[in-house]
Backbone as ProteinMPNN parsed JSONL, in Angstrom:
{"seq_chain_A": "XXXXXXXXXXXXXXXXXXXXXXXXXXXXXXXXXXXXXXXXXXXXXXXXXXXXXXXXXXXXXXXXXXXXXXXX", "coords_chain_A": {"N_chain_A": [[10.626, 7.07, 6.716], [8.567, 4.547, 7.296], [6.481, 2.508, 9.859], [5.062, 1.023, 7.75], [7.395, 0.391, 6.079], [8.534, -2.394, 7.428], [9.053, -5.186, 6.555], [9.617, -8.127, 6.0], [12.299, -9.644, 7.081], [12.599, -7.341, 9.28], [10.218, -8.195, 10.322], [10.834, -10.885, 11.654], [13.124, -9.882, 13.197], [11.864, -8.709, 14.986], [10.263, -10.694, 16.18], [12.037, -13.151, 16.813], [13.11, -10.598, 18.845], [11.147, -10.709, 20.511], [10.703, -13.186, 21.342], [12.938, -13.643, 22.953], [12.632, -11.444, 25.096], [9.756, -12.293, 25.867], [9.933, -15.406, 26.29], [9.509, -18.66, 25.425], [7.112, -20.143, 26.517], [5.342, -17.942, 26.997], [4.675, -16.756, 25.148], [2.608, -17.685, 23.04], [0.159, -16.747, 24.733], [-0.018, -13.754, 24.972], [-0.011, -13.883, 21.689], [-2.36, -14.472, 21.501], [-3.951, -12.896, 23.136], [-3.172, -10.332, 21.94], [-4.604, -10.96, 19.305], [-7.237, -11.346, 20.444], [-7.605, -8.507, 21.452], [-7.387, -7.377, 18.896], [-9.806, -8.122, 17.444], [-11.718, -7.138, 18.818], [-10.959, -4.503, 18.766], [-11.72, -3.965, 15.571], [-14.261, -4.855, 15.935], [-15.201, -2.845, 17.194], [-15.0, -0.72, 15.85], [-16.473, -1.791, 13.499], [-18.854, -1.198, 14.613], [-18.797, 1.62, 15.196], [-19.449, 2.463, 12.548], [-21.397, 1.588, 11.438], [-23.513, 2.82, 13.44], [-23.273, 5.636, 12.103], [-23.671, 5.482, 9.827], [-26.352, 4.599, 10.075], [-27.549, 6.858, 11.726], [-27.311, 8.565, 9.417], [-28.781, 7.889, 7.421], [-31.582, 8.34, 9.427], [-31.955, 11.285, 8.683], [-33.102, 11.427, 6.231], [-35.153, 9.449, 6.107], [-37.031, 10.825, 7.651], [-37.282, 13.212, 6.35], [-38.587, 12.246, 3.814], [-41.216, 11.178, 5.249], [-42.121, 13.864, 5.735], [-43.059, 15.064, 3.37], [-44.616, 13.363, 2.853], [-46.939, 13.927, 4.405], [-47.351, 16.243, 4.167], [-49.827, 18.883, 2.817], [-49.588, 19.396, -0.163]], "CA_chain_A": [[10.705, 5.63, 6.904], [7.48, 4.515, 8.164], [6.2, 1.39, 9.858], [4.887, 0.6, 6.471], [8.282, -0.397, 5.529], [9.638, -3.321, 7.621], [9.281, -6.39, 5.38], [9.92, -9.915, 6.845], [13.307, -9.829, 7.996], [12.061, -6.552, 10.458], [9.69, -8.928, 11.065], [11.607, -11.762, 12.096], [13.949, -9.619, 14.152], [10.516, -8.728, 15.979], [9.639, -12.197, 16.395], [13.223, -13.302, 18.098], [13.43, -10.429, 19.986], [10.303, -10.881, 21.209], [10.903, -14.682, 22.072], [13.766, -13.586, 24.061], [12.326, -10.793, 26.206], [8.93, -13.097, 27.246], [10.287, -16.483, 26.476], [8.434, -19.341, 24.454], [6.16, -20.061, 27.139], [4.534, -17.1, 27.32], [4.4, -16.422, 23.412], [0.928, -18.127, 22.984], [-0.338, -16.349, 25.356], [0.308, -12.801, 24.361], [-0.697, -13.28, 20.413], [-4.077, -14.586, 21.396], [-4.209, -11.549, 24.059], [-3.611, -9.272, 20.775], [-5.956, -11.17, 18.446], [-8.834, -10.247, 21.176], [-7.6, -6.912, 20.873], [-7.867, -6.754, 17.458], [-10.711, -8.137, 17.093], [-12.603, -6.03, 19.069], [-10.901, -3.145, 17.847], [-12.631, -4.406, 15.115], [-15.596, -4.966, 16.492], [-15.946, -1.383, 17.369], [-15.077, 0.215, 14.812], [-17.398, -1.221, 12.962], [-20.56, -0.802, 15.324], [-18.734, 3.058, 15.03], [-19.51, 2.811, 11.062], [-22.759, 0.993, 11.446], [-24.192, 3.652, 13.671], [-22.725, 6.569, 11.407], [-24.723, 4.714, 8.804], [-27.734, 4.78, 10.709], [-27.526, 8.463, 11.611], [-27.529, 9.566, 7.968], [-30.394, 7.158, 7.082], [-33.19, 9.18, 9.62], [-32.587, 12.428, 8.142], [-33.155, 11.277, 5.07], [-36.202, 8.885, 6.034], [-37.977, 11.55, 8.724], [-37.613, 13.709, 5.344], [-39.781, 11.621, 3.253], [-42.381, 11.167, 5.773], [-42.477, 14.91, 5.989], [-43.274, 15.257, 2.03], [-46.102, 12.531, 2.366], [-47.865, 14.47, 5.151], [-47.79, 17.854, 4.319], [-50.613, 18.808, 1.744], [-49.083, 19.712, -1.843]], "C_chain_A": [[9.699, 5.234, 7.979], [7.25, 3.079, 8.318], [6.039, 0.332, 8.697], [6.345, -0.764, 5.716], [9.455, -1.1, 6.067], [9.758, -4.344, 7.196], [9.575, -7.657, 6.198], [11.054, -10.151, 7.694], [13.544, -8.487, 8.994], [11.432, -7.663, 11.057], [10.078, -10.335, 11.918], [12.971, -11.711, 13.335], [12.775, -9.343, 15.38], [10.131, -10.014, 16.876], [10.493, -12.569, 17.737], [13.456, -12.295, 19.196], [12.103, -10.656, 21.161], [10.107, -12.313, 22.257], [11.621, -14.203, 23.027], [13.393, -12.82, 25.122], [11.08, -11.765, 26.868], [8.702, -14.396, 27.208], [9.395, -17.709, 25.582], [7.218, -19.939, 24.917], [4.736, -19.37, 26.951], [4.059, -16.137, 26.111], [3.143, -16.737, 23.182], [0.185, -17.292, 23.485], [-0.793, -14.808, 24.811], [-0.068, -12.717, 22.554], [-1.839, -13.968, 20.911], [-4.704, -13.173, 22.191], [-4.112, -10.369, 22.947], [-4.18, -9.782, 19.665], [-7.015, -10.984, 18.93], [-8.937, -8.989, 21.097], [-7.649, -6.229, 19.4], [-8.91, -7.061, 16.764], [-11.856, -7.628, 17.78], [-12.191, -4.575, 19.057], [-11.873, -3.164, 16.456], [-13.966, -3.823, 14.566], [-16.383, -3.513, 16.173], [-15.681, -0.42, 16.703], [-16.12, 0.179, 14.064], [-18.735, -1.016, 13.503], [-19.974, 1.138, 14.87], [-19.75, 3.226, 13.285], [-20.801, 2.758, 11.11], [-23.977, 2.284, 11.823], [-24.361, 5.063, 13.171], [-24.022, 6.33, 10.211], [-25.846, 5.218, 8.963], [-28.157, 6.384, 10.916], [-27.996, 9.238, 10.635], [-29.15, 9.156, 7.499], [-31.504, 8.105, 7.624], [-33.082, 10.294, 9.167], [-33.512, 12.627, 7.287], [-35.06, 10.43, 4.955], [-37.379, 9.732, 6.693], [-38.452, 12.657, 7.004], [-38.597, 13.385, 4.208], [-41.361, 11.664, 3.704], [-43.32, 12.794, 5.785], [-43.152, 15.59, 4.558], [-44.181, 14.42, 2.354], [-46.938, 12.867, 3.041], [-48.642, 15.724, 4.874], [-48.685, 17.797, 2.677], [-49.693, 19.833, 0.566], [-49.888, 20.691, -2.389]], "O_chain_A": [[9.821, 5.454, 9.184], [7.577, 2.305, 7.419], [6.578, -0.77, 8.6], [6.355, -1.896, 5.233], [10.642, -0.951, 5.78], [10.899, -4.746, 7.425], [9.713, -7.505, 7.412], [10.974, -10.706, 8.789], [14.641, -8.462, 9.551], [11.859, -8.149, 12.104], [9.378, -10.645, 12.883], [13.544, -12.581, 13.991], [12.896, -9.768, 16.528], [9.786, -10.094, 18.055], [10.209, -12.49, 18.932], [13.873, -12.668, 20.292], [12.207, -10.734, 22.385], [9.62, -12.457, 23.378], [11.085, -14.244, 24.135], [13.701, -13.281, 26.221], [11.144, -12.077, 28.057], [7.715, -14.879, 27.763], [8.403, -17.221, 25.04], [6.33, -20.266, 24.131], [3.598, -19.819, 26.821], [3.341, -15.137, 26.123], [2.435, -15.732, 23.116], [-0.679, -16.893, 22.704], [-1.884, -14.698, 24.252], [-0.376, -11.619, 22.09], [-2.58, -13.743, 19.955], [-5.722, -12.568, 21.855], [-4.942, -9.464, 23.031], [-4.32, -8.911, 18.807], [-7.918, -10.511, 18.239], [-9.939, -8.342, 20.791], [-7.853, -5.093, 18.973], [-9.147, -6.546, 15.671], [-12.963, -7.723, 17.252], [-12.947, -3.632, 19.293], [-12.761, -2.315, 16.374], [-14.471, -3.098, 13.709], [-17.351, -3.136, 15.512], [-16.099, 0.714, 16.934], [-16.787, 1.164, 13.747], [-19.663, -0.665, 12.774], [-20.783, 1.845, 14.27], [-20.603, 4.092, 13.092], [-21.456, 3.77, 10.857], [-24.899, 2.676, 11.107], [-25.304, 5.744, 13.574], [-25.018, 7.007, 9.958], [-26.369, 6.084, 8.262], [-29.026, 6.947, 10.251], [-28.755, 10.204, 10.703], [-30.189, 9.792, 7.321], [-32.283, 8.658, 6.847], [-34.208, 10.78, 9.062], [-34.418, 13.461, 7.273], [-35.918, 10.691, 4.111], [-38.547, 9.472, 6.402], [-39.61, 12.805, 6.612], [-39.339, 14.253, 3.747], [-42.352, 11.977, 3.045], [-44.538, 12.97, 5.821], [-43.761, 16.65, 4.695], [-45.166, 15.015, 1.918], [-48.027, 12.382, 2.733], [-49.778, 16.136, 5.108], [-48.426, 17.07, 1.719], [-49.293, 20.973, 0.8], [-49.709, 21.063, -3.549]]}, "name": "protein", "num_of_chains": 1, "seq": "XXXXXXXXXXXXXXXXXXXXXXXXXXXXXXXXXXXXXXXXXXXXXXXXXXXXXXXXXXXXXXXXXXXXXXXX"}
């Protein structure tokens, strides 16, 4: 029984208890403080992918150059 499967009324017990421990005040506050965090989780994941990307690319391009230099 994994996170996977709490469904709306998990989520709704989440919600209230969450109102009650940091009040309705301070609710705003706290999901914009984890929408920055998830969006630069994000973020950096995908610069992780991006540069992964990139990585594979120069083998592959230094390899070419090395076939158009060398005499045949």
């Amino acid at each position: 029984m994994g996170l996977t499967n709490i469904g709306i009324p998990g989520l709704i017990i989440i919600l209230i208890v969450t109102l009650i421990i940091f009040g309705p005040k301070k609710l705003p506050e706290i999901g914009a403080a984890f929408g920055q965090t998830l969006s630069e989780f994000k973020r950096s994941a995908s610069n992780l992918m991006n540069d992964d990307l990139e990585e594979q690319k120069v083998p592959i391009e230094s390899a070419e150059t090395d076939k158009k230099d060398s005499p045949s």
